[in-house]
N, C-alpha and C positions, 0 to 999 in steps of 0.2 A: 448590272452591266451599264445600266445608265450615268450612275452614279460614278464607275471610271470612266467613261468617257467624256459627263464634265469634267473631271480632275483633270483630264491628260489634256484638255483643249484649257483649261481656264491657267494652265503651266507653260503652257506655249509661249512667245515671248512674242512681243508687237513686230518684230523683226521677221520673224516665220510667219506671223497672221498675214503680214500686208504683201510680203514679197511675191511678183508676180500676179498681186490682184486688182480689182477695181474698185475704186467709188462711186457712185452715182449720188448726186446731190437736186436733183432736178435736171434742168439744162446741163449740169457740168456733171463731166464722165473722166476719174483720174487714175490715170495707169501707174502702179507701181512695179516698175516691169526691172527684173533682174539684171544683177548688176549697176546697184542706184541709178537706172535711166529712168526719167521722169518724164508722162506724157498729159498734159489735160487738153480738155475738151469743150467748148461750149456750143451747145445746139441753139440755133437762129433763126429760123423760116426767111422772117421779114429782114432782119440785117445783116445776114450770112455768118458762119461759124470762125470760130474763132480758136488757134490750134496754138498751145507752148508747150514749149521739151527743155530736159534740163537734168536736176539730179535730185535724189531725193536717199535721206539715210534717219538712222534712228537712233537715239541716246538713249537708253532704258526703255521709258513709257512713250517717248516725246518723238514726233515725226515732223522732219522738217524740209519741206521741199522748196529747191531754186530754183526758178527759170533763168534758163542762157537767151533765151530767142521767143519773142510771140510773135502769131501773125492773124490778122484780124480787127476788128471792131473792139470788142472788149478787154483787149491788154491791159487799158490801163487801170479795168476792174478786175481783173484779177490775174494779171502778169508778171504778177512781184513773185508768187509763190505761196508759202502759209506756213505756219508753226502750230503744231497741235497737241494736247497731251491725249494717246490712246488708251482706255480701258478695256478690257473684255471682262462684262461681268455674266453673260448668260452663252454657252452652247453657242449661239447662233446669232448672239448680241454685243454689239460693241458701243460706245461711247465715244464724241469726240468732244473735244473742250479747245475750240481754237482760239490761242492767247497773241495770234499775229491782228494784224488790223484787213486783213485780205475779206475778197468778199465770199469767196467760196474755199473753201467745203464752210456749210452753218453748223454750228456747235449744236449736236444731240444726240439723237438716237440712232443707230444704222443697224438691218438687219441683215446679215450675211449667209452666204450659201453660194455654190460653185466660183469658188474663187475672190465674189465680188460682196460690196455689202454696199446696201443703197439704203437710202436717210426715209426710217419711218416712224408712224405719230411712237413713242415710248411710252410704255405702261410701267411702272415700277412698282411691285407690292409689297408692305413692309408689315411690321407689326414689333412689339415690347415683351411678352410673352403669351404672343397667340399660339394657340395649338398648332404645332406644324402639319399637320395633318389639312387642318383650314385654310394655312397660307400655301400649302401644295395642291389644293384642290384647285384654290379662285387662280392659281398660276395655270395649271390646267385649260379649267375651263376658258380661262380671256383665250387662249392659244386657239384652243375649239372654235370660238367665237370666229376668229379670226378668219382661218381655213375658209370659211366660207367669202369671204372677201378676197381674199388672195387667189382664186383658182385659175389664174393663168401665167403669175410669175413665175420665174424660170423653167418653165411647162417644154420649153426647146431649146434651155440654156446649156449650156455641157462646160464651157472652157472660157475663162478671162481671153481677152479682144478675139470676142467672135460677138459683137454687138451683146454684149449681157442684159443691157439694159438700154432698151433703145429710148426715146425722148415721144414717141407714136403710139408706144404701151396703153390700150384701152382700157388696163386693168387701174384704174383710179389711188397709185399709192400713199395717197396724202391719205385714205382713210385707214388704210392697213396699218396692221401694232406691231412692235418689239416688245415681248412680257421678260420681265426678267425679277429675279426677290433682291432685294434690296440690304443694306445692313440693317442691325437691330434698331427700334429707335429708344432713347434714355430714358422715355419716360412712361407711368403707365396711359394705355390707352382703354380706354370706358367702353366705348364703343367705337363701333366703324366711323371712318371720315374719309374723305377723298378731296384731292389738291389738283388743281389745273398751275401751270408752270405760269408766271408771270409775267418771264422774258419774253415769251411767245403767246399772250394773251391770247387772242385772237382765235389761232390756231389751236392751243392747249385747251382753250373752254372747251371749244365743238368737241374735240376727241374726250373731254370729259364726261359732255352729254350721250356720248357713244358707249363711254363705258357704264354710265349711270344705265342705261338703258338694259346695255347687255347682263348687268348683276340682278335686274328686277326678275330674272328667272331661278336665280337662286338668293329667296328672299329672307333665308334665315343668316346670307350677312349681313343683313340692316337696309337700311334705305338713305344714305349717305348727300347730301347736300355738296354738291362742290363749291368750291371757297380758292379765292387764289391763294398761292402760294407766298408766305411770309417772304421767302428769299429767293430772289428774281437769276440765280445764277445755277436752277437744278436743269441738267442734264435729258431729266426726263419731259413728257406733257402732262403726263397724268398721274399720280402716285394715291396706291390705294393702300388704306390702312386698316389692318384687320383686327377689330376689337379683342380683347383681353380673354373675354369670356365669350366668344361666339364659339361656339359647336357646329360640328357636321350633324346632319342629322342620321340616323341611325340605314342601316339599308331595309329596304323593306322586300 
């Protein structure tokens, strides 16, 4: 059952994902509200918020939103609009890769649910010919991990613009994950390794030490050293690689 209803969700098209939902990016909250009207949002305390509407429509993968009108402090950070290419690679995970010069939405991870999907650290697990069994376990388990970090998001969310995601949320999202499996990779892998994102140093290390932390409980996938990442342009923060030869261990 599982198994079709990734299929039926990863068939969907960018068009159906986004229509009628939201973004949350930090401060900025972006309505994709039916019939290409386009609404964002920037939360402020100290400078006051900052509100543009407009249109917004999609060419295959590729979303691209204009503003007609802002009004506020931050226009001229991000009133122009944005061009992004969308993926959905997991159930409940999306991708965004934004190739405008705008400042919001940031190119990465988002995890989604009631309508909305809001930008979190990305786990990404791959492997060369690891046992699938191994790479759907440690996908499992980081998810597990997780739950316990997440226990108040969308806990009274129901419907896109009904505050989804408010900017006051106690529940700390910068440390919460998107897990999702990744494509194959070409070459063999010996053993485990793990990759923090380089574009996002900073940011990608710590969620790498978060993940390194959370694997040290199941220690038959290795003990992984993070390392940044060759190529400053991955999507994800964190990408974990499952050795060749690692096994599950047996049930006891």
């Amino acid at each position: 059952m599982h198994t079709l209803l990734l299929a039926l969700v990863l068939t969907a098209s960018v068009q159906q994902h986004l229509e009628g939902g939201e973004l949350a990016d930090g401060p900025f909250h972006l309505q994709f509200n039916p019939g290409g009207k386009y609404l964002a949002l920037k939360h402020d305390k100290a400078a006051g918020n900052t509100t543009a509407d407009g249109t917004w429509a999609v060419t295959g993968e590729t979303v691209e939103a204009k503003v007609a009108s802002c009004k506020g402090p931050a226009c001229k950070e991000f009133g122009e609009g944005f061009k992004a290419d969308v993926a959905l690679v997991a159930e409940r995970v999306m991708t965004l890769k934004v190739t405008s010069a705008a400042a919001a939405p940031v190119s990465g991870s988002f995890y989604c649910r009631y309508q909305g999907c809001a930008r979190r650290v990305g786990v990404m697990v791959v492997g060369k010919d690891a046992k699938p069994i191994a790479l759907r376990y440690v996908i499992d388990f980081l998810i597990e991990k997780n739950r316990s970090r997440d226990p108040k998001t969308h806990a009274e969310r129901a419907l896109a613009g009904s505050s989804w995601v408010e900017p006051s949320d106690e529940d700390k999202p910068s440390e919460q994950t998107a897990v999702w499996q990744g494509d194959p990779l070409s070459t063999a892998q010996a053993v485990s390794s793990l990759s923090y994102c380089s574009r996002t140093e900073a940011r990608s290390k710590k969620a790498a030490e978060q993940v390194v932390k959370d694997l040290g409980e199941v220690a038959w996938v290795g003990r992984p050293v993070p390392k940044p990442s060759a190529d400053a342009s991955c999507l994800w923060d964190v990408q974990v690689v499952i050795g060749d030869g690692v096994n599950v261990p047996p049930r006891k």
